[in-house]
C-alpha positions, 0 to 999 in steps of 0.5 A, spaced: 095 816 532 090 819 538 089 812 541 096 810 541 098 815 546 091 814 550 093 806 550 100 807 553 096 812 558 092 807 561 098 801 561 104 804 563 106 803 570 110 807 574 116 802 574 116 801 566 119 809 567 125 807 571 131 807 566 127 810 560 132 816 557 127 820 552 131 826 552 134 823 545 127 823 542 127 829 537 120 827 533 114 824 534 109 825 529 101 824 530 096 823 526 092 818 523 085 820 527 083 826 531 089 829 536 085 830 543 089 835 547 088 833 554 091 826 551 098 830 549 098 834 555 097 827 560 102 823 555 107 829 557 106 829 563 107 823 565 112 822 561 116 828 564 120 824 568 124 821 563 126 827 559 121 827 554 121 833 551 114 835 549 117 840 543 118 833 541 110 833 538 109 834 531 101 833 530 100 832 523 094 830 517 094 826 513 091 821 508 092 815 504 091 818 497 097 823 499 102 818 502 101 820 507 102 827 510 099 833 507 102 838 514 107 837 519 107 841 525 113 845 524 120 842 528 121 846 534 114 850 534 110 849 540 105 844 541 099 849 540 091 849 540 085 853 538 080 853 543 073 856 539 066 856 542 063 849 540 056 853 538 059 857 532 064 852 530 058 847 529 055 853 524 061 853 521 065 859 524 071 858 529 070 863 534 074 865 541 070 863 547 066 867 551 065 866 558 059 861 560 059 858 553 061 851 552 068 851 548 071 846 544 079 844 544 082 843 537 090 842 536 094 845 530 096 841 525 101 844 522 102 847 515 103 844 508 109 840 507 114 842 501 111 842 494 103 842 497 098 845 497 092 846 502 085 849 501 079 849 504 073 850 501 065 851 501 060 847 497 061 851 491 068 849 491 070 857 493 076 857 497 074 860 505 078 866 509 081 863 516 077 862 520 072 859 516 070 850 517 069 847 509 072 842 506 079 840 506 082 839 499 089 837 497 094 838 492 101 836 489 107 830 487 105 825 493 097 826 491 095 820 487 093 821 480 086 816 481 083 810 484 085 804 480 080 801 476 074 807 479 074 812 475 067 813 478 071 816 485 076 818 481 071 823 477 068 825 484 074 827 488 079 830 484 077 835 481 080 841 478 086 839 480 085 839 487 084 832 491 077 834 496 078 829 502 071 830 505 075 832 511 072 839 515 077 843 517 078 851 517 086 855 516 088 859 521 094 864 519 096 858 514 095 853 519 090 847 519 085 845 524 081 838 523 074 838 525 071 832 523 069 827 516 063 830 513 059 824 512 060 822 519 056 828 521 050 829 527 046 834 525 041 836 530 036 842 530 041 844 524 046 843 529 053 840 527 056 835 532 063 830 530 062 824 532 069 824 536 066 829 541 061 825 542 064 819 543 070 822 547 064 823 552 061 818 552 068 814 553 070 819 560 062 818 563 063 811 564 071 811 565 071 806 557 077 805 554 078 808 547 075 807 542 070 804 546 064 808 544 061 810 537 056 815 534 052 815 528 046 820 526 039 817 525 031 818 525 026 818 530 019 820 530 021 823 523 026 828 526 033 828 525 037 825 532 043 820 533 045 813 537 051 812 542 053 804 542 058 803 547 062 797 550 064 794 556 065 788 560 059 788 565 056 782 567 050 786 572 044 788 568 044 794 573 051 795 572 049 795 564 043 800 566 048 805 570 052 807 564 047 808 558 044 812 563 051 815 565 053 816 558 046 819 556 046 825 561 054 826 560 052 828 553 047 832 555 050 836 560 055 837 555 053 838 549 045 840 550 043 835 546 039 828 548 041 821 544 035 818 541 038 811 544 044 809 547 046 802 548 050 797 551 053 792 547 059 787 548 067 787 547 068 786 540 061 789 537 063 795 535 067 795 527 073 798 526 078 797 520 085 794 519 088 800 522 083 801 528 078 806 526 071 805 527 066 804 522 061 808 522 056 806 516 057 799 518 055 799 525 049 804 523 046 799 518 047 794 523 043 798 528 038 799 523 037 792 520 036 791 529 043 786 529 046 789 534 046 785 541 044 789 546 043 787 553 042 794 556 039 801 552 037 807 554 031 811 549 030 818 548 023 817 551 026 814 557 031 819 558 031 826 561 032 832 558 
């Protein structure tokens, strides 16, 4: 997963390199969560000194129900990304940037793997042309048949054949691109955000660690707006304030959007499950049944726009 290259990024030390071959390295699957781009290209680089061939990196998507991968990036293409206009992709196109508009960076995940199917769809279930954000739905051997003993969820998400995801993506020349679960959605103004977008800036605005921050859409004074939880290890109250504010302002500048409340809560507060994701639906009714321990926060009231 994403984090994993992240993680080594932040523990490697200079001496750890010394004697390492990865000239042998041939594949290195990623999956798993959203693949951040910059994280690839920081990972390459300083693992360049050791052979590490970045051709070697094959990102993937995958879900449990299909055991696992659904596509690969095939062997021996180049690691490739799409980067469209962060508005247009929000209102469901992926478009090229033009100049002086905020842009956003999305990796390929390659194409269907041996005997798959692979399709994404509008809310009628019509498949889109390229270019396009819908639904990702599935097909072939390694989809499961059902859910044990659910034939409630089985009947919502496989239908006609087809295994619907709930994961937002658009094809490209036969290629997927991942943008995000539609239940974790943050709909501002109409506006579609991922969570992950925010999160990764909150993470950069206060130098956090990976996974350290989560998003989740919620109400304020009727209208729709959404919360950022962060955690850090700060002792100073004031030290508290500065990254709610640092975060909030990150967030602003780039996505122009203002959080309806951003808090600061200890190590450990944030839920994820076994396999590291967070849990975001858990965390939101944490936040809203007021169980979250908070030492510092910063309100959308007290926020510059």
């Amino acid at each position: 997963p994403n984090f994993a290259f992240r993680f080594l990024l932040r523990r490697l030390k200079p001496a750890d390199l010394d004697g390492l071959d990865l000239s042998c390295l041939r594949v290195l699957l990623c999956g798993a969560e959203p693949i951040q781009a910059e994280a690839f290209e920081a990972f390459a680089e300083r693992l360049a000194p050791t052979g590490f061939d970045r051709n070697a990196f094959m990102p993937c998507y995958g879900l449990a129900a299909a055991t696992l991968a659904v596509t690969i990036q095939p062997q021996g293409e180049p690691f490739s990304v799409d980067i469209v206009d962060a508005q247009r992709l929000r209102e469901g196109r992926a478009t090229p940037i033009e100049p002086d508009r905020p842009s956003r960076t999305l990796v390929c995940c390659g194409t269907p793997v041996s005997d798959h199917g692979i399709e994404v769809v509008d809310d009628l279930r019509r498949p889109l042309p390229d270019g396009c954000v819908g639904e990702i739905r599935v097909r072939g051997p390694a989809v499961s048949p059902g859910y044990y003993g659910d034939p409630g969820a089985t009947a919502a998400s496989l239908r006609d054949g087809w295994l619907h995801t709930g994961d937002l993506g658009y094809m490209r020349a036969g290629h997927l691109f991942v943008c995000g679960r539609l239940k974790d959605l943050i709909i501002v103004r109409g506006a579609n955000f991922d969570p992950h977008e925010l999160e990764w800036t909150a993470e950069k605005a206060a130098g956090l660690r990976g996974r350290a921050a989560a998003a989740f859409p919620m109400e304020i004074a009727g209208g729709e707006s959404f919360a950022v939880v962060v955690e850090a290890a700060l002792a100073s109250e004031a030290d508290r304030a500065e990254v709610a504010a640092a975060v909030a302002d990150a967030i602003t500048r780039e996505h122009g959007i203002v959080a309806g409340d951003v808090l600061v809560v200890p190590l450990g507060t944030i839920p994820v499950t076994t396999s590291g994701k967070i849990q975001r639906r858990s965390l939101r009714a944490s936040y809203e049944a007021g169980d979250l321990v908070s030492p510092a926060r910063l309100r959308a009231d007290a926020a510059s726009p």
